[in-house]
N, CA, C and O atoms as a Tripos MOL2 file, in Angstrom:
@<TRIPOS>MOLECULE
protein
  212   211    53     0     0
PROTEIN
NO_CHARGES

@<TRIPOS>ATOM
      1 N          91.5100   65.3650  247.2060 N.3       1 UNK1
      2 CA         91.8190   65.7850  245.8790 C.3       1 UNK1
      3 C          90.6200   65.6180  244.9760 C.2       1 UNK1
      4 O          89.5190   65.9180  245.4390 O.2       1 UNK1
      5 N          90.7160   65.1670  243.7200 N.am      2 UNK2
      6 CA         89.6650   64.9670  242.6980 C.3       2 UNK2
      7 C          88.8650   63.8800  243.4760 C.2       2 UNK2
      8 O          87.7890   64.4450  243.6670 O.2       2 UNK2
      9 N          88.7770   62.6050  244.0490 N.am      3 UNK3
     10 CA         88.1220   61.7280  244.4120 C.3       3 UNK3
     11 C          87.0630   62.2040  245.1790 C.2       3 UNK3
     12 O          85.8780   61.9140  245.0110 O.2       3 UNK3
     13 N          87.7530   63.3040  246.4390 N.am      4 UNK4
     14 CA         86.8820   63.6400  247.0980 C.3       4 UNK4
     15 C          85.9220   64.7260  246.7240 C.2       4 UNK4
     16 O          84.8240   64.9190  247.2470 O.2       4 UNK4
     17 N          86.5140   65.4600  245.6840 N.am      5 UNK5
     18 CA         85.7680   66.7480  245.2460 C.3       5 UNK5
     19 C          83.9970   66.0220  244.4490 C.2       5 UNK5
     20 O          82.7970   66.2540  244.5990 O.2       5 UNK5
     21 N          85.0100   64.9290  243.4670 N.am      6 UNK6
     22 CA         83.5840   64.0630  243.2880 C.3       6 UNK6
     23 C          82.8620   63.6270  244.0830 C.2       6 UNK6
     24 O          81.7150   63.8190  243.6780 O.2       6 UNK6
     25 N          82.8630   63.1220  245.0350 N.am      7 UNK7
     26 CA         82.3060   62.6680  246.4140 C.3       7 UNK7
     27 C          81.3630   63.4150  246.4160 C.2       7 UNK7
     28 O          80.2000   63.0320  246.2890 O.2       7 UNK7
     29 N          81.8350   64.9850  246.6060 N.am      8 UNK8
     30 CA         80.7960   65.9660  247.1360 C.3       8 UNK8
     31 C          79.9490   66.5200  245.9760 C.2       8 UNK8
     32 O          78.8690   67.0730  246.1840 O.2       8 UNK8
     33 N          80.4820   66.3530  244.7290 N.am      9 UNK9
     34 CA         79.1770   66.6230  243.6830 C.3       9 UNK9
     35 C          78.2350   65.4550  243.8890 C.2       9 UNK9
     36 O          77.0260   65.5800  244.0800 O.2       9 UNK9
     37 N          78.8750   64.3450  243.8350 N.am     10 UNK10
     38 CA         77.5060   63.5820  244.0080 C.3      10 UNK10
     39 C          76.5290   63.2910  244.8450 C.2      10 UNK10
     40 O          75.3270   63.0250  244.8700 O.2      10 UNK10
     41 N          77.7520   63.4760  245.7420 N.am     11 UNK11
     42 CA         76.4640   63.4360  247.4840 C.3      11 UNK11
     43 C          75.8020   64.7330  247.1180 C.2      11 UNK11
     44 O          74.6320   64.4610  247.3870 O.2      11 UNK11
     45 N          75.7990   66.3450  246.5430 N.am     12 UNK12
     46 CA         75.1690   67.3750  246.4700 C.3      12 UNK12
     47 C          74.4190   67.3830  245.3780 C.2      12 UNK12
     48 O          73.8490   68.4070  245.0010 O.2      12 UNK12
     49 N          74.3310   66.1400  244.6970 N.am     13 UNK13
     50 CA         73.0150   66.0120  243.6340 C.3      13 UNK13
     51 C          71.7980   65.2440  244.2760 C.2      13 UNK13
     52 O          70.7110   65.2690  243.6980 O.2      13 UNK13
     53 N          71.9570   64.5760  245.4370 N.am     14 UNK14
     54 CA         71.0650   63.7410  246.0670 C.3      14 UNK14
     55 C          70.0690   64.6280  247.3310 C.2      14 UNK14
     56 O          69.1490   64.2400  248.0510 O.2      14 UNK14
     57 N          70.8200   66.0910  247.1690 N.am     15 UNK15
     58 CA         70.6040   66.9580  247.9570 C.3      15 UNK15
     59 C          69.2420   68.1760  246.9690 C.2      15 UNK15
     60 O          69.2590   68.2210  245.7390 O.2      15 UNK15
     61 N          68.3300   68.9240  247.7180 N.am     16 UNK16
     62 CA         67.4610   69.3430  246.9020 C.3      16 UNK16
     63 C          68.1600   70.8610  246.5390 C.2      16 UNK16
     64 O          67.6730   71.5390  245.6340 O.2      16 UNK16
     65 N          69.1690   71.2680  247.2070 N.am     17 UNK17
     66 CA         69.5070   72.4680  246.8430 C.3      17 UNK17
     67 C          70.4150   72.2030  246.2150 C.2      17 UNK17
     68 O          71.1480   73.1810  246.0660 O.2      17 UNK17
     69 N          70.8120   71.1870  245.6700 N.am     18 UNK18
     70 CA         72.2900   70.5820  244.6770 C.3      18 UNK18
     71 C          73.7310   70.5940  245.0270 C.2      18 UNK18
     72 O          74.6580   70.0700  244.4090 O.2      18 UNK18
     73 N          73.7600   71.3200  246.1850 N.am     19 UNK19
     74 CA         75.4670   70.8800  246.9600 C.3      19 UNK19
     75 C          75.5520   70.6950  248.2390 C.2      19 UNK19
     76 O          74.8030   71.2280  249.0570 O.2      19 UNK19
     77 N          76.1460   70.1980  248.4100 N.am     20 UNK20
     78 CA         76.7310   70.1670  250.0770 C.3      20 UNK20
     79 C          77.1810   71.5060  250.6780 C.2      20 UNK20
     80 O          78.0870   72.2260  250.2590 O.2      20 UNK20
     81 N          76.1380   71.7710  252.0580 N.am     21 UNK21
     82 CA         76.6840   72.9890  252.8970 C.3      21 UNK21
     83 C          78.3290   73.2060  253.3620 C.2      21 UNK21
     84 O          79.2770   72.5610  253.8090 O.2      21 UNK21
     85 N          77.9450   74.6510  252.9050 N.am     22 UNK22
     86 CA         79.3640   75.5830  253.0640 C.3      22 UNK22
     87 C          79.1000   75.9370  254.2830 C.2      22 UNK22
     88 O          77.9380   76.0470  254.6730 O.2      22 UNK22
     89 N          80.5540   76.2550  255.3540 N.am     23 UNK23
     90 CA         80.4620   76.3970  256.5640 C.3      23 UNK23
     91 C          79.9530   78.2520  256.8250 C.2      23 UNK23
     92 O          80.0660   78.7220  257.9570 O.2      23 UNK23
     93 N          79.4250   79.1210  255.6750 N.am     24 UNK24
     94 CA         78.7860   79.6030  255.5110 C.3      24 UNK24
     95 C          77.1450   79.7240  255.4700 C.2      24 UNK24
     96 O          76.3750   80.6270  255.7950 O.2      24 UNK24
     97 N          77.0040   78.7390  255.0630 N.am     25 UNK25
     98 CA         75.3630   78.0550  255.4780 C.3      25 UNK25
     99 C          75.1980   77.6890  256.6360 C.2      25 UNK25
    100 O          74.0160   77.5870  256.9630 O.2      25 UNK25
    101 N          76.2170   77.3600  257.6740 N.am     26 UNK26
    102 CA         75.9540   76.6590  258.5790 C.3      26 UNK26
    103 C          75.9780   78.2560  260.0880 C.2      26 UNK26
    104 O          75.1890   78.5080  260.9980 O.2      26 UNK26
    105 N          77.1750   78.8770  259.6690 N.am     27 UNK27
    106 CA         77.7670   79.7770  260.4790 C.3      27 UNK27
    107 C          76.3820   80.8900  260.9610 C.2      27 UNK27
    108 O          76.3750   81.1520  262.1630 O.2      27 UNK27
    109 N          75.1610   81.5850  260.0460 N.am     28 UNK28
    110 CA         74.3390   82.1740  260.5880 C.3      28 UNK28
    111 C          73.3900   81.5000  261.5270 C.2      28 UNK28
    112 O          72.7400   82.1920  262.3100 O.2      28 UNK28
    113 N          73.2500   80.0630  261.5040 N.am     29 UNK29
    114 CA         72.5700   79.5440  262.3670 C.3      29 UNK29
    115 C          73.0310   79.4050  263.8940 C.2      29 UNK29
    116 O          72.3850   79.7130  264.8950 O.2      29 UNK29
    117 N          74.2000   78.9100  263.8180 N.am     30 UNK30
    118 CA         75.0710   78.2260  264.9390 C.3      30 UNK30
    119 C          74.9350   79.8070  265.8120 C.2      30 UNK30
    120 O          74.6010   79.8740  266.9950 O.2      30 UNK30
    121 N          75.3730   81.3860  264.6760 N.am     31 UNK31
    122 CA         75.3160   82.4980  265.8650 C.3      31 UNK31
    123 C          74.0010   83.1260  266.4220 C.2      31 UNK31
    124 O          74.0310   84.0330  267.2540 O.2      31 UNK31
    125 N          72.9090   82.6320  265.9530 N.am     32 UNK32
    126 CA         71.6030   82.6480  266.2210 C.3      32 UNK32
    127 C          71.3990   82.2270  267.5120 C.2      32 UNK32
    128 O          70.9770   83.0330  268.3410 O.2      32 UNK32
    129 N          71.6730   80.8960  267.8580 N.am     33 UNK33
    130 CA         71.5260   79.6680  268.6180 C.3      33 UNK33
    131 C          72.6810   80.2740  269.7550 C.2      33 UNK33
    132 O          72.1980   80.4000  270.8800 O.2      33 UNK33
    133 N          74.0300   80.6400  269.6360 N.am     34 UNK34
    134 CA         74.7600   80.6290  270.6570 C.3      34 UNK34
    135 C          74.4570   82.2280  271.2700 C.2      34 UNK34
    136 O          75.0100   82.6450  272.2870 O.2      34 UNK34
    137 N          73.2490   83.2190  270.2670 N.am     35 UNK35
    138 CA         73.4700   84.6010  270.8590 C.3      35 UNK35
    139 C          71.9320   84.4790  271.7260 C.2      35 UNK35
    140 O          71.5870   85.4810  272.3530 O.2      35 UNK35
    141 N          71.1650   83.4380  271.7470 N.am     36 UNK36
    142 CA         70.0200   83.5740  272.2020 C.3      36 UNK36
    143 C          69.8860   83.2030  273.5250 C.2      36 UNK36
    144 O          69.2610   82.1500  273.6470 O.2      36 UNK36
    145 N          70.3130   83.7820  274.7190 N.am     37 UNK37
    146 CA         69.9740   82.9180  275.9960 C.3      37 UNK37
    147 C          69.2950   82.2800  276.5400 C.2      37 UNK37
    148 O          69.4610   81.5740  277.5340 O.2      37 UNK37
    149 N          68.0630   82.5660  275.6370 N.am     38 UNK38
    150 CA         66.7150   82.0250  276.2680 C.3      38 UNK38
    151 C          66.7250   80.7210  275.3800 C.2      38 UNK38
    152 O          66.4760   79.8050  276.1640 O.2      38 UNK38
    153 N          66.8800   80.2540  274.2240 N.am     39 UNK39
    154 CA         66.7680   79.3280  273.6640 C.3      39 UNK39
    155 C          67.7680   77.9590  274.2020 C.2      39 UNK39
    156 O          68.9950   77.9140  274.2860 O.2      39 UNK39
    157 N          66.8330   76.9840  274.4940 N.am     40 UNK40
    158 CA         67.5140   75.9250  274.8500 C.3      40 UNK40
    159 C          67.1790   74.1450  274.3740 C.2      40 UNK40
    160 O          66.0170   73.7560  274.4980 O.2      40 UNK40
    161 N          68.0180   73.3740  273.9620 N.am     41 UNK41
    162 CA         67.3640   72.1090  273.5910 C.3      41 UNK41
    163 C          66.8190   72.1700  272.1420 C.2      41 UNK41
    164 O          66.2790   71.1850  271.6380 O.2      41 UNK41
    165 N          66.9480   73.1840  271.5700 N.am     42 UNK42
    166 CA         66.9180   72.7690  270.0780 C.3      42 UNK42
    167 C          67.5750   72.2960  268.8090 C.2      42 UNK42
    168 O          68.6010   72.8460  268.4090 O.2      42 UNK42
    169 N          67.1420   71.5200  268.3070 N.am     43 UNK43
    170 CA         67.6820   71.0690  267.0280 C.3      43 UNK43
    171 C          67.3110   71.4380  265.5640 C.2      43 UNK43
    172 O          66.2970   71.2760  264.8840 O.2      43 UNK43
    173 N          68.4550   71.9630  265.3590 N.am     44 UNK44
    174 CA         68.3010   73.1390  263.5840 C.3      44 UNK44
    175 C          68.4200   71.7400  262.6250 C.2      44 UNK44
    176 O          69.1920   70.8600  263.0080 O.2      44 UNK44
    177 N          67.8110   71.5900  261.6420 N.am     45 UNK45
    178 CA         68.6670   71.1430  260.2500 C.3      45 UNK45
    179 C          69.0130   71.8530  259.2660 C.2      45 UNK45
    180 O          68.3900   72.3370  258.3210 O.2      45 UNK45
    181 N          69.9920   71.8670  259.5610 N.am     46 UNK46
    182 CA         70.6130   72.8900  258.1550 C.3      46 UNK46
    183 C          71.2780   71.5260  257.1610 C.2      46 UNK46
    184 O          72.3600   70.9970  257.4170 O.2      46 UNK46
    185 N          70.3310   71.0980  255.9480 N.am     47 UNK47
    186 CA         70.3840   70.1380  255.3100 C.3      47 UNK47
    187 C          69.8220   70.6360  253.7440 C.2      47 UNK47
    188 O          69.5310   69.8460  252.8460 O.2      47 UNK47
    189 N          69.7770   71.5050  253.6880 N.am     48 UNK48
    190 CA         69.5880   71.9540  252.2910 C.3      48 UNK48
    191 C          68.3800   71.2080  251.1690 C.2      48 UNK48
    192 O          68.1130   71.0350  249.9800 O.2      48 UNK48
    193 N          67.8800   70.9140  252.7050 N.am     49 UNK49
    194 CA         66.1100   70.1870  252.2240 C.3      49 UNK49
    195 C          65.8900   68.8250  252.5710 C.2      49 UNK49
    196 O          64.9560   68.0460  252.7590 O.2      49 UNK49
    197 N          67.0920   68.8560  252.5780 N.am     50 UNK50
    198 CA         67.4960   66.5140  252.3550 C.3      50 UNK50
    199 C          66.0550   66.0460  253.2100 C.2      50 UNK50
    200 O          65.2270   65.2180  252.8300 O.2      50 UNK50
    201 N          66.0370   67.0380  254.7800 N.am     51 UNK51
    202 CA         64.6380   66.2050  255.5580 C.3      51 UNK51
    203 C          63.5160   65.8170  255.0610 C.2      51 UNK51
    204 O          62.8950   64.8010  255.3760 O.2      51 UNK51
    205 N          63.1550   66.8120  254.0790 N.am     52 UNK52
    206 CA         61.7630   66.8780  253.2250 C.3      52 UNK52
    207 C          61.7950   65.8640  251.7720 C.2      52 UNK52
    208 O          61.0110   65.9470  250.8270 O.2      52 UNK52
    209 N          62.7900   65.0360  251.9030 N.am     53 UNK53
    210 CA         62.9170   64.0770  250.8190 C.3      53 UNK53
    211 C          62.3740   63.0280  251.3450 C.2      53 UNK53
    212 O          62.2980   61.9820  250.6990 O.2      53 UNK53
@<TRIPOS>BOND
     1     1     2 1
     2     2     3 1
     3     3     4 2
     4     3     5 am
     5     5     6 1
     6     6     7 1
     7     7     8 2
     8     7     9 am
     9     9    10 1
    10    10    11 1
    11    11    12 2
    12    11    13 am
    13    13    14 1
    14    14    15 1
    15    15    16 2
    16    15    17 am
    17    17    18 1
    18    18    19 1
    19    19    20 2
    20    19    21 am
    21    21    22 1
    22    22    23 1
    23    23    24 2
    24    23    25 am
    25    25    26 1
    26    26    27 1
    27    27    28 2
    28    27    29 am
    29    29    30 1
    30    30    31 1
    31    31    32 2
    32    31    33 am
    33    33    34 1
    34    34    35 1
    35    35    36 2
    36    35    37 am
    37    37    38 1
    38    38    39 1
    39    39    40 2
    40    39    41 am
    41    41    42 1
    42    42    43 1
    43    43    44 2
    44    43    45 am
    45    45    46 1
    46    46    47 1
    47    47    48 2
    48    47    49 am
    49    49    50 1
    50    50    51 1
    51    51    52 2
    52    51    53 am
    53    53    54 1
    54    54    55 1
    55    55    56 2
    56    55    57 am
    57    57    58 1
    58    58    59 1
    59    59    60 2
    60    59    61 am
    61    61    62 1
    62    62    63 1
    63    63    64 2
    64    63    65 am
    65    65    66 1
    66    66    67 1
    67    67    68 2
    68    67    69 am
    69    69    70 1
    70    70    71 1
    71    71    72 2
    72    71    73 am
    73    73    74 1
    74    74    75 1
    75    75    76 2
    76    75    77 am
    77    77    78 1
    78    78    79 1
    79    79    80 2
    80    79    81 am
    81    81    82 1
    82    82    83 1
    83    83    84 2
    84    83    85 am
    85    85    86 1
    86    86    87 1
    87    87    88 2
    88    87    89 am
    89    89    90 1
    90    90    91 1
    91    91    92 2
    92    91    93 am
    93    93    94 1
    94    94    95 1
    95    95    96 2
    96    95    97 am
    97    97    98 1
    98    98    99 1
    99    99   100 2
   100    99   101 am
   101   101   102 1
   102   102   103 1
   103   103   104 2
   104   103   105 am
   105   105   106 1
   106   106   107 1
   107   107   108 2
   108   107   109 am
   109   109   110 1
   110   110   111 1
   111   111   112 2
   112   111   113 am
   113   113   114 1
   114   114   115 1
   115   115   116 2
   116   115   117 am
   117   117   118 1
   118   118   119 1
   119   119   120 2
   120   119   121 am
   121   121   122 1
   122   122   123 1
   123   123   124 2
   124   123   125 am
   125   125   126 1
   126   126   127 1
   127   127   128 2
   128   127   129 am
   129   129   130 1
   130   130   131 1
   131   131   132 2
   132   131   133 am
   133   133   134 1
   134   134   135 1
   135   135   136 2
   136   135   137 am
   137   137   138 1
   138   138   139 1
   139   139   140 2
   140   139   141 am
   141   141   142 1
   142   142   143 1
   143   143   144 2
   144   143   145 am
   145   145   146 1
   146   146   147 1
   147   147   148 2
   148   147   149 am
   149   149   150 1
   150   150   151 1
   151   151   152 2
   152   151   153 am
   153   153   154 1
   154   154   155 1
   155   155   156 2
   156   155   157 am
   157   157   158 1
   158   158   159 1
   159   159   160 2
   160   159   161 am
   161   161   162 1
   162   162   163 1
   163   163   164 2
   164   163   165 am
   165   165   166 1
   166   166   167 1
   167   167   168 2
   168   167   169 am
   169   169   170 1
   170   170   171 1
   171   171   172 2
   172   171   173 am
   173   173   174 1
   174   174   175 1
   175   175   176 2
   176   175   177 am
   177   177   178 1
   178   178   179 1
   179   179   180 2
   180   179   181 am
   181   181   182 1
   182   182   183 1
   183   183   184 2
   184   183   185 am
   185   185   186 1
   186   186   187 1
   187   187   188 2
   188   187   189 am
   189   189   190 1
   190   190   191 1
   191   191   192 2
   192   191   193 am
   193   193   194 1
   194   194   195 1
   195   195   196 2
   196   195   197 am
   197   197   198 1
   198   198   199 1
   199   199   200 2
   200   199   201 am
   201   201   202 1
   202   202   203 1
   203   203   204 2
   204   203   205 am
   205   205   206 1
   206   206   207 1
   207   207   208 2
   208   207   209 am
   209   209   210 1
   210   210   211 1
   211   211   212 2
@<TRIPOS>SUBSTRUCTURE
     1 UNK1         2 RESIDUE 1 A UNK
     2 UNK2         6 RESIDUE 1 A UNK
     3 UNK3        10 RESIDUE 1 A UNK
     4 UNK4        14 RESIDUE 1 A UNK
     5 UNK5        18 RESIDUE 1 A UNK
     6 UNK6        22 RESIDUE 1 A UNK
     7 UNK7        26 RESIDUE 1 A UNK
     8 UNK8        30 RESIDUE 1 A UNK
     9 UNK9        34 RESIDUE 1 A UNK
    10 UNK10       38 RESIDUE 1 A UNK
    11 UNK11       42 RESIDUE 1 A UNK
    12 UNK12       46 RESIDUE 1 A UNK
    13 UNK13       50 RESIDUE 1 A UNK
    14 UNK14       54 RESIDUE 1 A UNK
    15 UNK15       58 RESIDUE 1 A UNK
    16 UNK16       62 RESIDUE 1 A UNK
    17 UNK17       66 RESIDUE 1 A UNK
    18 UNK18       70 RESIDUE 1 A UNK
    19 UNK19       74 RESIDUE 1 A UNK
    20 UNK20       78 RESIDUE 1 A UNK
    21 UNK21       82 RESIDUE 1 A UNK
    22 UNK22       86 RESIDUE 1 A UNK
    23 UNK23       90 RESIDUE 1 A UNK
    24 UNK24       94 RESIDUE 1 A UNK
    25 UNK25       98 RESIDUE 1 A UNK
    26 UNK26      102 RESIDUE 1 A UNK
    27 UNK27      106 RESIDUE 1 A UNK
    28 UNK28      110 RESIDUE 1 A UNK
    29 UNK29      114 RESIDUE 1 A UNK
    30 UNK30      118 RESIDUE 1 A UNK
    31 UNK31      122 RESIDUE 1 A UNK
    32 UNK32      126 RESIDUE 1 A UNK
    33 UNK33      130 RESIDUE 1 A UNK
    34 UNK34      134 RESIDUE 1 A UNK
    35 UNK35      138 RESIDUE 1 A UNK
    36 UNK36      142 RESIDUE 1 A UNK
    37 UNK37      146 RESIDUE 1 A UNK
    38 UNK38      150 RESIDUE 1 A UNK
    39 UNK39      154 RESIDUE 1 A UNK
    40 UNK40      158 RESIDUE 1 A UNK
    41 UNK41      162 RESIDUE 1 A UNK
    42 UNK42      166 RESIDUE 1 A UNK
    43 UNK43      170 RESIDUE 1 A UNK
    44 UNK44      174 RESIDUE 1 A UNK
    45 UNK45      178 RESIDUE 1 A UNK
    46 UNK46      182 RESIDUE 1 A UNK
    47 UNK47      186 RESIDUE 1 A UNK
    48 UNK48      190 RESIDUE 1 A UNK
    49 UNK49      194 RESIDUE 1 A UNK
    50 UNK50      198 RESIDUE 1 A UNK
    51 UNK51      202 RESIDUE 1 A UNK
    52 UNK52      206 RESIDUE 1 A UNK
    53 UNK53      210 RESIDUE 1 A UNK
């Protein structure tokens, strides 16, 4: 409810793109990764910058 909705504004201010990923942000990567046969053993961050902090 409200507790958690706050949760996620604040955890998405600590973030450089200002919110927490939508399973829209996440969904073009994941079909990238599962349509590529040749690609194997990699790790995406889809973190909306957080690594580069």
């Amino acid at each position: 409810g409200e507790a958690k909705s706050g949760y996620f504004n604040e955890m998405g201010g600590c973030i450089p793109a200002g919110r927490i990923a939508r399973p829209a942000d996440i969904a073009p990567a994941y079909l990238y990764l599962m349509q590529n046969e040749f690609m194997t053993g990699e790790t995406v961050h889809i973190d909306g910058g957080q690594r580069l902090v």
